[in-house]
Backbone as CSV, one residue per row, in Angstrom:
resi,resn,N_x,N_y,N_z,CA_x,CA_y,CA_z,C_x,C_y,C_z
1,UNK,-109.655,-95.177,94.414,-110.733,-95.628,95.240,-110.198,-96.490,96.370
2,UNK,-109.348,-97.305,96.430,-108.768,-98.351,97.078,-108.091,-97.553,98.476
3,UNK,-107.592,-96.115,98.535,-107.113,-95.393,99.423,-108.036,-94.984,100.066
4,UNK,-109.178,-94.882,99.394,-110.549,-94.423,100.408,-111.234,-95.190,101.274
5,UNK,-111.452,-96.711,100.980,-111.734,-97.662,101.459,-112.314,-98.001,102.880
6,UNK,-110.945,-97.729,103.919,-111.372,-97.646,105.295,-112.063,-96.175,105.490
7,UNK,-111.985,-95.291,104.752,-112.967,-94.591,105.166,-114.341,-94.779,105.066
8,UNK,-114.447,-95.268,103.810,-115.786,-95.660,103.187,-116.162,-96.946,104.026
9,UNK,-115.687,-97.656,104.183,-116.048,-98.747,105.406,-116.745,-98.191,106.505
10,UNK,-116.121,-97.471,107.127,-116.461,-96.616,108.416,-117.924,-95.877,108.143
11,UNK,-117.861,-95.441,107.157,-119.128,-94.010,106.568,-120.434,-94.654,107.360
12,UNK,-120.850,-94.180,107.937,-122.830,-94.411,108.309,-123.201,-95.057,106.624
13,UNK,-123.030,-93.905,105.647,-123.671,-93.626,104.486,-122.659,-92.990,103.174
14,UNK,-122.397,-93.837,102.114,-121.973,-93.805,101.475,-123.248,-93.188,99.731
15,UNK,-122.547,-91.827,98.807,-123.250,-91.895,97.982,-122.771,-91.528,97.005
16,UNK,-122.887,-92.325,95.813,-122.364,-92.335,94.897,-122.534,-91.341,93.544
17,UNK,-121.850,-89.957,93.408,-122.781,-89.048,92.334,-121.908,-89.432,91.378
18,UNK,-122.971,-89.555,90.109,-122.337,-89.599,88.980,-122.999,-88.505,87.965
19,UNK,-121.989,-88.210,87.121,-122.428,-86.990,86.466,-121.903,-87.012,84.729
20,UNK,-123.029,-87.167,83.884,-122.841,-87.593,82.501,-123.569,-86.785,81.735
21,UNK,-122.388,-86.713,80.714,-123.202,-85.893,79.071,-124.650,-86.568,78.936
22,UNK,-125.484,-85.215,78.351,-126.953,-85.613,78.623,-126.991,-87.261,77.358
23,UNK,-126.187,-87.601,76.252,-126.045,-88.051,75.066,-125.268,-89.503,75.866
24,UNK,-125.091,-89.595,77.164,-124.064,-90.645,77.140,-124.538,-91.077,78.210
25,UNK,-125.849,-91.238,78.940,-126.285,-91.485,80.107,-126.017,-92.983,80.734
26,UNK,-125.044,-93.188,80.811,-124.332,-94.556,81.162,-123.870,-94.540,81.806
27,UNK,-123.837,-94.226,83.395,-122.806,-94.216,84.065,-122.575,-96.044,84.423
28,UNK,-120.879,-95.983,85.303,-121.129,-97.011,85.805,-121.327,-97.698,86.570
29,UNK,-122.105,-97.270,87.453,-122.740,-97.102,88.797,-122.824,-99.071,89.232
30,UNK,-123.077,-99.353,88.322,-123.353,-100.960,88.705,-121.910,-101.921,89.189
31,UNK,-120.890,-101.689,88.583,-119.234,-101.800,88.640,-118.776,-101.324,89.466
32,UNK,-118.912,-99.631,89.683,-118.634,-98.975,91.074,-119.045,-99.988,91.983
33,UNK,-120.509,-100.244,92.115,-121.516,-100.873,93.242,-120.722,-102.289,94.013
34,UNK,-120.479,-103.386,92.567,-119.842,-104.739,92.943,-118.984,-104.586,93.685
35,UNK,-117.782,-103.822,93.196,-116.179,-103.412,93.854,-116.743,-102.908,95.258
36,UNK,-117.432,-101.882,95.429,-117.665,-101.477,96.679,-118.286,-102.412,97.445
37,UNK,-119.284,-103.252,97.126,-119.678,-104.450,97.685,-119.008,-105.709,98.447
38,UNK,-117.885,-105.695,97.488,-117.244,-106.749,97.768,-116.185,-106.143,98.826
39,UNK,-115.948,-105.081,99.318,-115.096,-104.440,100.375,-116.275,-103.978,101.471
40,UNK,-117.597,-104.785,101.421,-118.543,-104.329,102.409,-119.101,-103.203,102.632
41,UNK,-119.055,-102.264,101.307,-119.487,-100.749,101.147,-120.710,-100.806,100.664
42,UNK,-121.979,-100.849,101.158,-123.093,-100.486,100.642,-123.749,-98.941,100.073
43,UNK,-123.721,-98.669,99.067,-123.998,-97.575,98.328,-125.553,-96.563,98.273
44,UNK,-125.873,-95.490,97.958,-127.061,-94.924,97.513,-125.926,-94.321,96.096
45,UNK,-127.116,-94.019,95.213,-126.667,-93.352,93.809,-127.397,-92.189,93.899
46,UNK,-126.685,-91.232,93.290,-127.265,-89.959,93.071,-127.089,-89.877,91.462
47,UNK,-127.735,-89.907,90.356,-127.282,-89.904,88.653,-127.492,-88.530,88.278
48,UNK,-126.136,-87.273,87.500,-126.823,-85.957,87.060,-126.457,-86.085,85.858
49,UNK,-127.035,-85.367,84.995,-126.665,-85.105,83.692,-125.848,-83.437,83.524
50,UNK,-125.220,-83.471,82.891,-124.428,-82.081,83.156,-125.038,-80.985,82.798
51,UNK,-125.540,-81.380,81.221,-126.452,-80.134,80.694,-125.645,-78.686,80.607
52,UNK,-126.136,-77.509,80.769,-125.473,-76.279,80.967,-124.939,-75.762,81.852
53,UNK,-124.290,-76.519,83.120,-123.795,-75.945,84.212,-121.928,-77.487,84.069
54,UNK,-121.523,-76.539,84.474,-119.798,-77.086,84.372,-119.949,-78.987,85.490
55,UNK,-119.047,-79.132,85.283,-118.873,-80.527,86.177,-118.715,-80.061,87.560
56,UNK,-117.507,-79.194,87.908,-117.619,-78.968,89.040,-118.607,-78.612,90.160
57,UNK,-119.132,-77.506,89.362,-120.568,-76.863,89.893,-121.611,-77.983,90.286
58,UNK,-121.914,-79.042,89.558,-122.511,-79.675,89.158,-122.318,-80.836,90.843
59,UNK,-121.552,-81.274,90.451,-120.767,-82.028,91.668,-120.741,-81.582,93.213
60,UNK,-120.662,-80.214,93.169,-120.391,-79.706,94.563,-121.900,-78.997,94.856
61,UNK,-122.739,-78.812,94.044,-124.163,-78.606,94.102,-124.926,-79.594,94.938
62,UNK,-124.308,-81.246,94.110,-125.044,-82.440,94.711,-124.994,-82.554,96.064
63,UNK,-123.330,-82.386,96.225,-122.660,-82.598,96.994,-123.639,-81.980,98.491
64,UNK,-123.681,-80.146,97.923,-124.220,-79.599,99.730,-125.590,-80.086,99.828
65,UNK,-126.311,-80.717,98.788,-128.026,-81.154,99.091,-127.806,-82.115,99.914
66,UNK,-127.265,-82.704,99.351,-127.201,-84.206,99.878,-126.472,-83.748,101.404
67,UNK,-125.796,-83.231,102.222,-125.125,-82.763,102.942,-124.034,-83.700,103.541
68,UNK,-122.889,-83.775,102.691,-122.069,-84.965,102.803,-121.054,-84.861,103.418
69,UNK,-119.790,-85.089,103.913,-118.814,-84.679,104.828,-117.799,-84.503,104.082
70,UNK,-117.337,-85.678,103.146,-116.138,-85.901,102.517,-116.972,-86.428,101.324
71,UNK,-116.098,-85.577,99.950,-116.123,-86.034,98.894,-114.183,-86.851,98.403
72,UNK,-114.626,-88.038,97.566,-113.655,-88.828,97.428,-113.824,-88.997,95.787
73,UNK,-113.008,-88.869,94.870,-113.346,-88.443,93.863,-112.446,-89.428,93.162
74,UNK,-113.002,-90.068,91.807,-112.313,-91.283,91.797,-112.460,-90.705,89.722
75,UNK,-111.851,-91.182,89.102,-111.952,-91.507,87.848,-112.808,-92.677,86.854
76,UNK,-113.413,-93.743,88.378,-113.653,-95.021,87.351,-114.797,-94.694,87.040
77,UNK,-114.586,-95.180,85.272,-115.642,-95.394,84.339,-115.013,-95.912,83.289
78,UNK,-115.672,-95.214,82.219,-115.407,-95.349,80.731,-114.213,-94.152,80.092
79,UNK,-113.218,-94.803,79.445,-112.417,-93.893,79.356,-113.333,-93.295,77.457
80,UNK,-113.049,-91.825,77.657,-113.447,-91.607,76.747,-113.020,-91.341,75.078
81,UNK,-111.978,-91.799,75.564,-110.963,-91.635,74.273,-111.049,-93.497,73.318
82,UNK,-112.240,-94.157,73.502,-112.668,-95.481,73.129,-112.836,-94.996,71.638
């Protein structure tokens, strides 16, 4: 996330998709939010549940609604191996 930064600075509009097992609806959208906050990134959230369609699909679906320029794809959350 930290390499994306000045881009995300720059963005008009920054949005945040997160995409979770229907059983684990936790993202951590609030943690994302602070960190980005505190580098002057103000956020929108988009929350999906995966359900029967793959992650990717899922992601790049959000992705053309929303009609976004650059996706920046980060790992932070919950590791799941807890």
């Amino acid at each position: 996330m930290g390499a994306a930064l000045p881009f995300l600075q720059r963005a008009e509009t920054v949005t945040v998709i997160t995409i979770e097992e229907e059983d684990k609806a936790e993202a951590p959208t609030a943690d994302l939010a602070a960190y980005l906050a505190w580098h002057s990134v103000q956020i929108n959230t988009h929350a999906n549940t995966l359900g029967t369609v793959n992650v990717g699909k899922a992601l790049l679906g959000t992705a053309m609604r929303e009609s976004v320029d650059m996706l920046v794809m980060s790992p932070y959350g919950h590791n799941r191996f807890r």
